[in-house]
N, C-alpha and C positions, 0 to 999 in steps of 0.2 A: 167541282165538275165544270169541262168549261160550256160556254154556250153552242149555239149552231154557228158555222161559220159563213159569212156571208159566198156566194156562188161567185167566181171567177167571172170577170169581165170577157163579152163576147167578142173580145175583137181579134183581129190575124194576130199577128207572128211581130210581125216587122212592125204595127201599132203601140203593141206591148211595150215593146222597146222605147220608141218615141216616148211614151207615157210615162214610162218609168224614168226617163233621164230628167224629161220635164216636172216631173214629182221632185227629183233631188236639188234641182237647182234653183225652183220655188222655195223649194224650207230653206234654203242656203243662202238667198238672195234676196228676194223681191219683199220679206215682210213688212217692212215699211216702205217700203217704194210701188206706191200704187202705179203711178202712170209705166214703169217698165215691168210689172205686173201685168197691165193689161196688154203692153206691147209685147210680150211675152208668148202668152198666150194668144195670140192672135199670130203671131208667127209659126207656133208650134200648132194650130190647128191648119195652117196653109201646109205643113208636111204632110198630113191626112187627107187632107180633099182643097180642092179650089174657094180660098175664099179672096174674092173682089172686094166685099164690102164685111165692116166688123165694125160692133160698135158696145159699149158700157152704160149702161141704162141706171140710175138709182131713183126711186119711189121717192116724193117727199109731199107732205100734207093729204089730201083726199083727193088730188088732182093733177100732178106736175110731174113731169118727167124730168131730171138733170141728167146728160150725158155728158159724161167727162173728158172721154175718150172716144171718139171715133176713127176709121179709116176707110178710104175710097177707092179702088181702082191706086192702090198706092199713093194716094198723097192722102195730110192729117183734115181731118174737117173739124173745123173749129167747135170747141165747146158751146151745150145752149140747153136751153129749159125750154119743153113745152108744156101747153094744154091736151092729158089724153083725152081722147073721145068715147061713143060706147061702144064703136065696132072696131080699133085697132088691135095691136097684137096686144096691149098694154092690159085691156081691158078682160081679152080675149086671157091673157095668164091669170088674172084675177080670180076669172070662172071657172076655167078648170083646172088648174093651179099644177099645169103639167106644162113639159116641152115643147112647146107651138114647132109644128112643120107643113113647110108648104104644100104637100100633096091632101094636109086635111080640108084645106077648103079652097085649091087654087089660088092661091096668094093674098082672097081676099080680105082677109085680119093683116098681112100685112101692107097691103097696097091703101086700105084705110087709112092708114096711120099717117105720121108727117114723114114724109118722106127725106134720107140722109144723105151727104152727099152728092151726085150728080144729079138732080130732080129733074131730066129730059131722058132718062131710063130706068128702066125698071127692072127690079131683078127675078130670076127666072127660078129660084130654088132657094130654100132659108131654111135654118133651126134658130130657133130664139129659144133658150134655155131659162126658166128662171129661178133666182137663187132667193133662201129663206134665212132667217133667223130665229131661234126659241122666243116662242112667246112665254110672259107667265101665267097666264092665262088663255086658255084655248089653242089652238090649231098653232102653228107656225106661222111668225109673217113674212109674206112676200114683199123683199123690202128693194129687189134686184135685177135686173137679167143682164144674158152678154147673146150677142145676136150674129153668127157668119151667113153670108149670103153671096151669093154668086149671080151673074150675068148668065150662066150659061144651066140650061134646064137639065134635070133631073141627076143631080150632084150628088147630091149626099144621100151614101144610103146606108143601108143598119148600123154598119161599122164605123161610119163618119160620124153616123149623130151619137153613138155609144159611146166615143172618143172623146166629142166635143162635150157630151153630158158630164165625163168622167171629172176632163179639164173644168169644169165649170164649178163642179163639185169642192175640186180644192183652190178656186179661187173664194167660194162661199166659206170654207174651213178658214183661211186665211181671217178675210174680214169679220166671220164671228168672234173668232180668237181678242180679234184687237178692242173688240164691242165688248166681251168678256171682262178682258181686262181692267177697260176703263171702267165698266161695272162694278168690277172690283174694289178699285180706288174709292169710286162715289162713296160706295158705300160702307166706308171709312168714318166711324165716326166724325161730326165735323169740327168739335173740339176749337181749337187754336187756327186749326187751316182751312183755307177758302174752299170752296168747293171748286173744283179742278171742271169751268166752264168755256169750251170756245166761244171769244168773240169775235163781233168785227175788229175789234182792235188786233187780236190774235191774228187775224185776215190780214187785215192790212201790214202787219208788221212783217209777217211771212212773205206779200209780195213786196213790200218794199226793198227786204236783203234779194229777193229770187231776181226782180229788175234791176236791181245794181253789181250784182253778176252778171247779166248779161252787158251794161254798160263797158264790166272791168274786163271781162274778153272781148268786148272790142278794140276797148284801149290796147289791149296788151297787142291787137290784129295791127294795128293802127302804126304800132313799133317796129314789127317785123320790116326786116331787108327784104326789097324788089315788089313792095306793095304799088300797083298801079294808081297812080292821078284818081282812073274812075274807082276803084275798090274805096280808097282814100275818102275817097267823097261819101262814099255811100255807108262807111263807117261812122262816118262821122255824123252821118244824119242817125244812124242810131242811138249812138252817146246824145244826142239831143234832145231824141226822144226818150230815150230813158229816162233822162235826169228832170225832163217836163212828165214825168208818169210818176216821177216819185214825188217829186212838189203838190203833185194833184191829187196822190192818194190822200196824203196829210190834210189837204186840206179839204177833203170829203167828210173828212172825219170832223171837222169842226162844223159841217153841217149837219151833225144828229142833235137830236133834241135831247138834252142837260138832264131833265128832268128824273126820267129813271134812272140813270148814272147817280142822281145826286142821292135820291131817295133809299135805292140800294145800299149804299157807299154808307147813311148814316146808322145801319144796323152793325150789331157786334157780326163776329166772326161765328158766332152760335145759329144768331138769329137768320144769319144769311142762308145757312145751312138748310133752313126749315123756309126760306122764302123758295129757295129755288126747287124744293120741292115739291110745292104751291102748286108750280107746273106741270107739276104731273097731274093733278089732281086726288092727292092721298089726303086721306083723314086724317083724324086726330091718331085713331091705334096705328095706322100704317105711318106716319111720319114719326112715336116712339120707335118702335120698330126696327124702321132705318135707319136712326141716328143714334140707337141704343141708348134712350134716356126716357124717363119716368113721363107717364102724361102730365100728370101735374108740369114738370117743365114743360113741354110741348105746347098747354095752354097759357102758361107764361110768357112764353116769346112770341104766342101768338096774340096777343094783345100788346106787346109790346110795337110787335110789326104795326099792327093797327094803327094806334097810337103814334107811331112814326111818318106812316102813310098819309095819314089822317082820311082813312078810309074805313066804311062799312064794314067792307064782306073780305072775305078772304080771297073769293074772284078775283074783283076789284085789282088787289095788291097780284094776285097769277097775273091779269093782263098786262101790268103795270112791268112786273120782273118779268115777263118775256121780252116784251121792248129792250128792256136792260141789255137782255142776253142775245137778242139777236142786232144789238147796235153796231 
């Protein structure tokens, strides 16, 4: 028998349409390409209602906001982390873990907040959407939001934020999917193979190819027939900054401290398995568990770590393999 079916979305006619195109061209395109994901959606919610300003919001630790992506009045505003506060919209999704729009409380959850973009105006109407992820434990977390806002008052109305809620919905489908996955992977016995962790090394190795692309398209600018003297010049200040941006990541990296690197590094491929789980915080039953192996082993390796660390507690060695992981 099948279930109940969810209730048709309220929007017009001519919405529908936009919706739907934008649905097929997300599953077609953008799954790994965040950044023309989010520019994506941010285009296709300016076909629906006026949006000036748009921005991508991700939660991290008990206090931080990273934005990855924003836009202004049409130009990009550079990526950045803040400190929320308790009256922003940040906080304001937290508590009631619904839609924030500006007619709830006259903008002021979002005028609280750090302001994005042009900060000599202020904007006159907003939806801030926020997006969840399955918890294993309790409620969904709020790990998310995407925010369009306009200069000009009283914009968006049922059918714009029903639109923009829809759009938000499959950008959250998106990113669980990918959270899924690598969920998946981890939880791979860990056997022979490492555990599948980003670091900064992973960081930096990504921006070093992504800035020596940009180098190599200058270069190639730099070749072209009827490049002007000043174009010429100012290519070439790129190529120099490039090549001084990649000298500089490398050697960022040789200012981390050795330490955890070193300590990590002298555990088996078993054992690593069970350090990096440390991080989480699981027990003895939930690390057999996860790595599908006997407790007896699990307190095996876990005295081995110890022994290795030359440390106490099991803490101790989690704070220790976070450093690792986040070097």
């Amino acid at each position: 028998m099948e279930g109940p079916k969810s209730a048709p979305l309220r929007v017009d006619a001519e919405t529908a349409i936009i919706l739907r195109e934008a649905y097929h061209k997300i599953e077609a395109l953008f799954r790994a390409d965040h950044y023309g994901l989010y520019d994506y959606v941010r285009i296709v919610a300016g076909k629906v209602a006026r949006v000036d300003t748009f921005f991508v919001g991700f939660l991290q630790g008990t206090s931080r906001v990273r934005y990855p992506y924003g836009y202004d009045d049409g130009k990009y505003v550079d990526p950045d982390t803040h400190i929320f506060g308790p009256n922003g919209q940040t906080a304001w999704l937290l508590k009631h873990r619904q839609t924030y729009r500006y007619p709830y409380d006259g903008g002021a959850a979002l005028h609280a907040g750090v302001p994005i973009g042009d900060v000599g105006r202020r904007s006159a109407d907003a939806v801030t959407v926020p997006i969840f992820r399955p918890a294993k434990d309790g409620p969904d977390q709020l790990f998310g939001m995407l925010s369009m806002q306009t200069y000009s008052p009283n914009s968006y109305d049922d059918n714009a934020v029903r639109a923009f809620e829809w759009l938000c919905g499959v950008v959250e489908r998106v990113l669980t999917r990918e959270g899924e996955d690598r969920e998946a992977l981890r939880r791979l016995p860990a056997g022979d193979i490492a555990p599948n962790t980003l670091t900064s090394d992973h960081v930096m190795e990504y921006l070093t190819h992504r800035v020596a692309s940009i180098r190599e398209m200058a270069g190639e600018a730099m070749r072209e027939p009827d490049v002007s003297a000043a174009v010429q010049s100012h290519l070439t200040r790129i190529v120099d900054a490039t090549e001084h941006i990649q000298s500089e990541l490398i050697e960022l990296l040789m200012e981390a401290d050795e330490g955890p690197e070193r300590r990590y590094s002298s555990l088996t491929k078993a054992q690593q398995g069970v350090a990096v789980l440390l991080v989480d915080g699981l027990d003895n039953d939930q690390l057999a568990a996860e790595l599908g192996i006997s407790l007896n082993t699990v307190k095996t390796h876990l005295s081995a770590i110890l022994r290795k660390y030359g440390m106490a507690t099991r803490a101790q060695v989690a704070d220790d393999v976070r450093k690792y992981l986040a070097r």
